[in-house]
Structure formats: structure tokens, C-alpha cells
C-alpha positions as CSV (number, residue, x, y, z in Angstrom):
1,X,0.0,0.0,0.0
2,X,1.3,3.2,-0.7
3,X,1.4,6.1,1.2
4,X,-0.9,8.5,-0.9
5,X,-3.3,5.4,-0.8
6,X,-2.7,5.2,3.0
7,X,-3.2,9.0,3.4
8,X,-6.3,9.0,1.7
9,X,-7.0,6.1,3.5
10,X,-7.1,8.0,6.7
11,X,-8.9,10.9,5.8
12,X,-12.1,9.4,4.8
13,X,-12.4,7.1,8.0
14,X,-11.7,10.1,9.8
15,X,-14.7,12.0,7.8
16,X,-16.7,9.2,8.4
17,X,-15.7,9.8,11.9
18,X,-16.6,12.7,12.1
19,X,-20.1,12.5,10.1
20,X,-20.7,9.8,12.8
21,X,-19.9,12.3,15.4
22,X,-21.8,14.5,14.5
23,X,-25.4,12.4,14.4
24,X,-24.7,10.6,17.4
25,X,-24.5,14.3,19.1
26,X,-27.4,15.4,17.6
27,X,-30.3,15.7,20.5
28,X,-33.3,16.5,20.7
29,X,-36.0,15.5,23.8
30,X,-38.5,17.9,24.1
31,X,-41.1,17.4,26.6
32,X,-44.7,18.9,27.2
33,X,-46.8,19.2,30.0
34,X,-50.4,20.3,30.4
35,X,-52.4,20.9,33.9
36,X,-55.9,22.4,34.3
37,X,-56.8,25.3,36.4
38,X,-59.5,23.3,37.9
39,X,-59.5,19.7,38.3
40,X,-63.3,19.5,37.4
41,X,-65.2,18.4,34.6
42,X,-66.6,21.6,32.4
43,X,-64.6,23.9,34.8
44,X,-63.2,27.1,33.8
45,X,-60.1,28.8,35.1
46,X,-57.9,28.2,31.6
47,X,-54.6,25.7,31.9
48,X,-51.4,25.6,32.1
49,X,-48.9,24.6,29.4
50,X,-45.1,23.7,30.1
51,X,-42.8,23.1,27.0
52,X,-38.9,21.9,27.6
53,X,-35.7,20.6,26.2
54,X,-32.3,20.1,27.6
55,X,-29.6,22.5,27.3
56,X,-27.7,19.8,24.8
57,X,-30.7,19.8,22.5
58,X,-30.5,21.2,19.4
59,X,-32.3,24.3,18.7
60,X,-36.1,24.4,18.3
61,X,-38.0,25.6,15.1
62,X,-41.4,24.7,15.4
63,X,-43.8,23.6,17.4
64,X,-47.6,23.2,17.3
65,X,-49.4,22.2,20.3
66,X,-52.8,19.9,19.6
67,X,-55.8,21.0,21.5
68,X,-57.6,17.7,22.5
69,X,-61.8,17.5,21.2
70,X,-63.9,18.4,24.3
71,X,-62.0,21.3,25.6
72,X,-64.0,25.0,24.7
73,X,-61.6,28.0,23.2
74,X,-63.4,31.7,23.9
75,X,-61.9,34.5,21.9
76,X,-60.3,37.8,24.5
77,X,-60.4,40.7,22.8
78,X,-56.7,41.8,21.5
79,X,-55.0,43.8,25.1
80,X,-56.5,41.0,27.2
81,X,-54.1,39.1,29.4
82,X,-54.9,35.6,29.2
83,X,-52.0,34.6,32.4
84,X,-48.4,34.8,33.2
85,X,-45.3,33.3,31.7
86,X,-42.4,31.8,33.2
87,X,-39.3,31.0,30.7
88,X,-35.5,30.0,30.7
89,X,-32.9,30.9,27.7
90,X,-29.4,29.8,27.1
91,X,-27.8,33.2,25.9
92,X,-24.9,32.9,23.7
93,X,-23.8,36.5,23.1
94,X,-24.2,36.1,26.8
95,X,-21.4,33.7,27.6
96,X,-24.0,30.7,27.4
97,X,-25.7,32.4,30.3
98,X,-28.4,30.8,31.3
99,X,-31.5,34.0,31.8
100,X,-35.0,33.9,33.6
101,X,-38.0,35.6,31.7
102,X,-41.0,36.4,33.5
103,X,-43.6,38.0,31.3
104,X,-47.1,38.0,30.2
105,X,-49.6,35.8,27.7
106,X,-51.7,38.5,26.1
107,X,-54.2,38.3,23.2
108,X,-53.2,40.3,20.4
109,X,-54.0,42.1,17.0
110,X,-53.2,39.4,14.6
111,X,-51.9,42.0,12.2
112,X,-48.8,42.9,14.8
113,X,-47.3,39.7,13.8
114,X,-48.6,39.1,10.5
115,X,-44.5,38.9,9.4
116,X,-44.1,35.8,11.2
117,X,-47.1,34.0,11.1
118,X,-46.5,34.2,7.0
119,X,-42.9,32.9,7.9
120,X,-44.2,30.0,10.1
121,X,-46.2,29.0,7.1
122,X,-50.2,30.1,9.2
123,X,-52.2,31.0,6.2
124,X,-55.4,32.1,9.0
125,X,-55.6,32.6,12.2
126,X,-58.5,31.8,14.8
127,X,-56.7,34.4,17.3
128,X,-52.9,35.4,18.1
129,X,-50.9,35.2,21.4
130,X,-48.2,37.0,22.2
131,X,-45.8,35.7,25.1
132,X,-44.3,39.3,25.9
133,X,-41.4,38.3,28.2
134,X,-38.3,40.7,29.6
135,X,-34.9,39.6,30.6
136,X,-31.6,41.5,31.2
137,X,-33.5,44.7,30.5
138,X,-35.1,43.3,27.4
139,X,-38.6,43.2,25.8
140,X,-38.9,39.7,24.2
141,X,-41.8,38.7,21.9
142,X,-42.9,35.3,21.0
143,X,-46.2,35.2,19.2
144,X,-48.4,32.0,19.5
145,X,-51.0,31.6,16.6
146,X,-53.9,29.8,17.6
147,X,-55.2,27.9,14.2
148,X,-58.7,26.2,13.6
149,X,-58.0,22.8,12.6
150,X,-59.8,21.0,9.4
151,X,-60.0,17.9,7.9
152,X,-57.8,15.0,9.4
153,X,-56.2,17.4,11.7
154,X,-60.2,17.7,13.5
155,X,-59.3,13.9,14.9
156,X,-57.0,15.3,17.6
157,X,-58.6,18.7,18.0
158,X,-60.5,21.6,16.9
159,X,-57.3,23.6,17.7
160,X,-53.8,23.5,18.0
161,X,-51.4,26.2,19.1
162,X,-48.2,27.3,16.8
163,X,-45.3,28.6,17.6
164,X,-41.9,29.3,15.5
165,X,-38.7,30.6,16.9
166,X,-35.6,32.1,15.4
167,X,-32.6,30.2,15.0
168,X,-29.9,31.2,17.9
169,X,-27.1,29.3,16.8
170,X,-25.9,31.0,13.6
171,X,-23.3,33.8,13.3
172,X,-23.9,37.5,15.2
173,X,-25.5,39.3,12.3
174,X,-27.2,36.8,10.5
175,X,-31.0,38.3,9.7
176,X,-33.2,37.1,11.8
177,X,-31.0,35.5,14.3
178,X,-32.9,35.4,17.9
179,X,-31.8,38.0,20.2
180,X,-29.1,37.6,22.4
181,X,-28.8,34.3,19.9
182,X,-31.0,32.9,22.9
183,X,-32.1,29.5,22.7
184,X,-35.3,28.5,24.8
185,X,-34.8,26.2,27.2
186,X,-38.2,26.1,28.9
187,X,-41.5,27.7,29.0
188,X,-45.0,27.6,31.2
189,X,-47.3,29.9,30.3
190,X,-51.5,29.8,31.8
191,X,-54.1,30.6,29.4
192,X,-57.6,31.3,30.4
193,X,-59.6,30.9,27.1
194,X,-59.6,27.2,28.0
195,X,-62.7,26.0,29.8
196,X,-62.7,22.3,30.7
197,X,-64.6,19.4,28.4
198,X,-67.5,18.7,30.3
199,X,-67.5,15.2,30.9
200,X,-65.0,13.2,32.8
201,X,-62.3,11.1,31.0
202,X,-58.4,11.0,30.0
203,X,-57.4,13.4,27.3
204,X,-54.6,13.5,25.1
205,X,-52.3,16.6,24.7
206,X,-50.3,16.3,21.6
207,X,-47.5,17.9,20.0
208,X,-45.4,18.0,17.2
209,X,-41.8,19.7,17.3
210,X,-39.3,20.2,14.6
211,X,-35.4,21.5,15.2
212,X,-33.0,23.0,13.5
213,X,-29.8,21.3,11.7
214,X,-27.5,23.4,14.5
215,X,-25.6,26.5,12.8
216,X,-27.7,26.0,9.5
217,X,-30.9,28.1,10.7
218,X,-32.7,25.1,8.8
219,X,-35.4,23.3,9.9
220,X,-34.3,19.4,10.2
221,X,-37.5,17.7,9.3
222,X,-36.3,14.5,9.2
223,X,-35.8,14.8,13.4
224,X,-39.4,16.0,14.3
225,X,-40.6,14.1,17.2
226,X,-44.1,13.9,18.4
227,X,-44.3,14.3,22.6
228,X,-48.0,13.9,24.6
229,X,-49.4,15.2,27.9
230,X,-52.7,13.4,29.3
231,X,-55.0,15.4,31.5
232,X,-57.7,12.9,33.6
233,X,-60.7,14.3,34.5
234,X,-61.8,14.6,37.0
235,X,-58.4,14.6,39.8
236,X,-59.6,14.6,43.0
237,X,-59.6,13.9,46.8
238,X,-62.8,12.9,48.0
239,X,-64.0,12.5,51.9
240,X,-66.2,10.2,53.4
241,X,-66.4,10.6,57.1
242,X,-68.2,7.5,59.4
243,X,-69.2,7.9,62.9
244,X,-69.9,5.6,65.7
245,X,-70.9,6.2,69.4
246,X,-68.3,5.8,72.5
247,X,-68.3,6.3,75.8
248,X,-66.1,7.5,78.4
249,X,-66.2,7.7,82.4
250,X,-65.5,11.0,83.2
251,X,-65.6,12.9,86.7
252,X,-68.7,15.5,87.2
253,X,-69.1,17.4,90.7
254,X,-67.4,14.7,92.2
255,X,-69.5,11.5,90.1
256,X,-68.3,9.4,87.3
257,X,-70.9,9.4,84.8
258,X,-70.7,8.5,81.3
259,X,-70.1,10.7,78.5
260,X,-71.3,10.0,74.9
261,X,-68.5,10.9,72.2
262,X,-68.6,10.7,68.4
263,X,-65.7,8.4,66.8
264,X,-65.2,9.8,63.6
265,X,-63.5,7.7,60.9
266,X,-62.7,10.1,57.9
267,X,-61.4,8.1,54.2
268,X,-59.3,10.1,51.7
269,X,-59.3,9.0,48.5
270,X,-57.3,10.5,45.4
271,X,-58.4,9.8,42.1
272,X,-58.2,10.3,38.3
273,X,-60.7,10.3,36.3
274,X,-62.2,7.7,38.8
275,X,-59.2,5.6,39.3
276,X,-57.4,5.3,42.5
277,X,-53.8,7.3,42.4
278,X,-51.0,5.6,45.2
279,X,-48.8,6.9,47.4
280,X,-49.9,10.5,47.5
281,X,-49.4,12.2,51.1
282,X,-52.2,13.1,52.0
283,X,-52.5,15.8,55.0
284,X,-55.4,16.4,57.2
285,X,-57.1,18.9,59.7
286,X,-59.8,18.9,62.1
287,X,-60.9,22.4,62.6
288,X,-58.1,23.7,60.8
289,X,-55.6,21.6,63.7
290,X,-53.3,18.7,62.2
291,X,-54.8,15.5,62.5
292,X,-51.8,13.1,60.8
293,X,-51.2,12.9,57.3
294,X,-50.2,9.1,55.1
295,X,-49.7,8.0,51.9
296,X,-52.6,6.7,49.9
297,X,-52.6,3.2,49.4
298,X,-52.2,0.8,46.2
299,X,-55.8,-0.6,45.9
300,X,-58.1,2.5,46.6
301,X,-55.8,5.3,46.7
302,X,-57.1,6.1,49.8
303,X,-56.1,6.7,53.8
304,X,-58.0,7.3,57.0
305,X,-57.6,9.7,59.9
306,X,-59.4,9.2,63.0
307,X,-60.2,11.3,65.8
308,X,-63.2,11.8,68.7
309,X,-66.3,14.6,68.8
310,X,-67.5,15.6,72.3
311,X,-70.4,18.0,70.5
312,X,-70.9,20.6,67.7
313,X,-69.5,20.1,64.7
314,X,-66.1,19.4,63.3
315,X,-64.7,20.8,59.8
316,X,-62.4,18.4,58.0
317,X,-59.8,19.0,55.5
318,X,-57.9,17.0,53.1
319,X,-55.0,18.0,51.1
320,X,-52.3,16.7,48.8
321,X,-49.9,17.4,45.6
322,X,-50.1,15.0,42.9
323,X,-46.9,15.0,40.8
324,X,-46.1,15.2,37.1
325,X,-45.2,11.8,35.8
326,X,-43.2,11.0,32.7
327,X,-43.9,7.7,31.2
328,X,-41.4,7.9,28.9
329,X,-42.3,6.7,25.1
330,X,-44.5,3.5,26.3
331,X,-47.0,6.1,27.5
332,X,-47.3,7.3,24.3
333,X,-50.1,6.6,21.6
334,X,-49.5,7.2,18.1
335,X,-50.9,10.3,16.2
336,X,-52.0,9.2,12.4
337,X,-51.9,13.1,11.0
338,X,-48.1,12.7,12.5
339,X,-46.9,9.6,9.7
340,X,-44.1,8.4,10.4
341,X,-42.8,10.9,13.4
342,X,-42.1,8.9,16.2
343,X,-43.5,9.9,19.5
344,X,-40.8,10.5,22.2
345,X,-42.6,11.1,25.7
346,X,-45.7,11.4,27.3
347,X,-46.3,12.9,30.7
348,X,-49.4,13.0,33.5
349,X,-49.3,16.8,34.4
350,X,-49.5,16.8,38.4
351,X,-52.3,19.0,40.3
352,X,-53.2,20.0,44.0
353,X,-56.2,18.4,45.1
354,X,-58.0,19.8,48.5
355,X,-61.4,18.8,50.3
356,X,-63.3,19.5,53.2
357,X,-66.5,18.1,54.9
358,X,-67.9,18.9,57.8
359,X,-68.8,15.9,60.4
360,X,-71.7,16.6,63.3
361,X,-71.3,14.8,66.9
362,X,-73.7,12.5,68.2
363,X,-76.7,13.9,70.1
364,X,-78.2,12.5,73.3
């Protein structure tokens, strides 16, 4: 073997290397997250969306949020604040700095962000959304365009929500370039144009996401992924109190007599959309005094708290936090408007679930 053949040799294994490389460092795992407001069927109060990737993900380009059939969309008037927002950047004219936005979710004239919604390829809009954030001194806009679905798209949902974001990663300059060349991280943003689907059940959040080729500002198709959040209605902690009578011998003016008391038996149980959820800590109160709190068990989701009534009436209150759960791709169940993306990641978006009842004592 010579040594041009041996030369060339080398450099195409190490371009091969290299292309390698490269795709095994290509990342992307976004992740979504939806909870309501209210954990009630046919509830208002709006939800709350959280979107994520990692900080090694490549940078996002698009992504369009699917509205499941059921839930009800009003229309605000453009000025109206729908809720707050709560977003992380990675900076890179910063030093990679990583920057907290705060900001608002307002309803907007749809011709302020005509420009983009062209460039995100919207041809109509149902209404637009503006996530007006600041950070380091700076106004940041991010328009949302919420989009009336037709045809197969009406499956999933009457709605979805879109949202297309600059490229950060290409050279200081370059037009359109996000400012600050920030790259979001994370975002959770409440809406309250949502008003619960009024009757119980599991629905499916689902969302599409493409990224960017990193330092091409072009869309990479070929890696959209497909990621799902499932909202069970309703969550809740419900009470059931049961009394029986007891005595005790007590000392009056000198006599032991009897008293009657109340034994009151009070079951917790935390559910889903009917189904029992274990191992949620449950805390409880008697009249606003801490009675004990447990961990709901595996075959009712449920615990029990026990105390004694001399008379009157006692208030009971149950309380407890029910987390996000990622399931990971198993969780997930494929869109058919999607093809061939694969879906990545499905969550169970967590809530707060409270309760009270009030219990009466025996009478003589």
C-alpha cells in the first residue's frame, strides 16, 4: 500500500468519523406538559402549558401544540391578558448564560405579527398570542397563533397552538438570528380561554416539534418528534367521614358518669378520572388543627384519619400534591396526522387536590 493510498485512506475514515460524530451528538427530547386550572369536569379557570428541552438539545424551530376535542376556546379581545409566563434561555452572546424571563400571555392584533405567522407558514388565524417576556433589561416577543384545525387534523382537535422561533445558533448578524442568539430552554405559560370538556375522562395533549440542523438556521425535518401530555378528569380527593358512638367515664361534681363521644373515621381517597392514584401524602385537619397525614394506598388510593367529637360540629380538610409523571415513550399513543414521526414522551401533568366536609357529633 502506498502512502498517498494510505493518506487517503485515513482521511475518509476520519470524515466518516466525524459524520458519525456529529449524528450521534445530535439531541433532541422535548417534553410537554399540560395541567388544568381546575380539576373538574366543564370547569373554567384556563390551563397551564409547560414546554422543555435540555440544554444539549439542538435548537427548536417549530412547534404546534394539539388541543384535545372536548376542551372549549373563547376568543379575549386583542389587550386582554390571558395569564403569566415563566421562561429559561441559554444566551450565547451572553457567555451561554443561562436568563430567567418572566412576562405575560396576552391576546393580540393578529396584524402585529402578520410577518411571522407568514414565515411559520399560518395562512389564517383563529386568534394570536403574544408571550411578551423581559430579561436582562429586554422586551422579548414570541407570538403564539392559535389555528382552527380542518380535515384530518379535527381527529386530535379543533385547535392547535403554533409557535416558530428564530434560530440562535448561527453567526452575530445573521438576519433574523434570535436575540441575544437565545435558545429556549423552557416555558410555562396559563391561558384562560380554556374551559374544561364537560364530561369526565383521559385526554390526550399532543405535539409536534421540529429542530433546527444546528448553525444552518434550517429546519431538520427528518428529526421531528411527536411528545403527549394526558389530562384525567376529574383529579380529585374525595372525603367520606363514618361515625360511631363511645363512651367514656369522666368525673362531674365529684361522680363518674358516662359521656357520649362521636368516633369519627374520615377516608381520603385521590383519584383520576375515577381511578385510584397511590402513594400521594395526604395531609389532614380537624378544625383547621393537624390531624396526621399518610400515603394513599395501592388498591383504593385512599387513607384514613381518626379522631373523637364531644359535640358541635367538626370541619375536616384534606389536602395533597399530585406529581407530574413521565412515562417515557411506552406512554405514548400514536398520532395518524403525524406519519411516520415517532413519538418520544408522554407525561401525566400533576395538580393539588384539596377537600373539606364537615362531620356533626352524636346527640343524646
Amino acid at each position: 500500500m502506498t502512502k498517498r493510498i494510505r493518506v487517503a485512506l485515513v482521511g475518509a475514515v476520519s470524515l466518516l468519523a466525524l459524520a458519525f460524530a456529529g449524528s450521534a451528538l445530535a439531541s433532541f427530547t422535548p417534553k410537554l406538559t399540560v395541567t388544568n386550572a381546575t380539576q373538574a369536569a366543564g370547569s373554567g379557570g384556563g390551563v397551564t402549558i409547560t414546554v422543555q428541552v435540555n440544554q444539549t438539545d439542538d435548537p427548536t424551530a417549530k412547534v404546534s401544540i394539539y388541543v384535545p376535542n372536548g376542551y372549549q376556546l373563547n376568543s379575549p379581545n386583542p389587550g386582554t391578558k390571558l395569564g403569566d409566563v415563566k421562561a429559561t434561555a441559554q444566551a450565547a452572546d451572553l457567555g451561554g448564560a443561562v436568563l430567567p424571563l418572566t412576562g405575560d400571555l396576552l391576546a393580540v392584533d393578529p396584524k402585529q405579527f402578520a410577518t411571522q405567522q407568514a414565515a411559520c407558514g399560518v395562512t389564517t388565524v383563529a386568534a394570536t398570542w403574544d408571550l411578551h417576556l423581559t430579561a436582562a433589561g429586554q422586551t422579548l416577543d414570541v407570538p403564539m397563533f392559535v389555528v382552527q384545525n380542518t380535515g384530518p387534523e379535527l381527529t386530535v382537535g379543533q385547535f392547535k397552538l403554533v409557535i416558530c422561533l428564530p434560530p440562535p445558533d448561527v453567526p452575530a448578524g445573521t438576519p433574523g438570528r434570535a436575540t441575544f442568539g437565545a435558545k429556549l430552554l423552557s416555558a410555562t405559560f396559563t391561558s384562560s380561554a380554556f374551559t374544561n370538556p364537560p364530561s369526565a375522562g383521559e385526554y390526550r395533549w399532543t405535539s409536534a416539534w421540529t429542530p433546527y440542523t444546528p448553525n444552518t438556521g434550517k429546519p431538520n425535518a427528518a428529526g421531528s418528534l411527536e411528545v403527549q401530555s394526558l389530562v384525567r378528569l376529574p383529579t380529585q380527593v374525595a372525603l367520606t367521614a363514618r361515625k360511631t358512638r363511645t363512651f367514656k367515664n369522666v368525673k362531674v361534681k365529684g361522680k363518674t358518669v358516662k359521656q357520649l363521644w362521636t368516633r369519627v373515621a374520615v377516608i381520603a381517597r385521590v383519584t383520576e378520572n375515577t381511578q385510584p392514584v397511590a402513594g400521594i401524602r395526604v395531609t389532614m385537619t380537624v378544625n383547621g388543627k393537624r390531624l396526621g397525614a399518610a400515603s394513599t394506598d395501592t388498591k383504593n388510593g385512599a387513607v384514613t384519619g381518626t379522631f373523637l367529637l364531644r359535640k358541635g360540629t367538626a370541619t375536616v380538610a384534606a389536602s395533597g400534591a399530585i406529581p407530574t409523571r413521565d412515562l417515557g415513550a411506552p406512554g405514548c399513543v400514536k398520532t395518524a396526522i403525524f406519519g411516520g414521526i415517532p413519538c418520544s414522551d408522554a407525561t401525566v401533568g400533576g395538580s393539588t387536590v384539596r377537600a373539606t366536609t364537615k362531620v356533626a357529633a352524636f346527640k343524646k
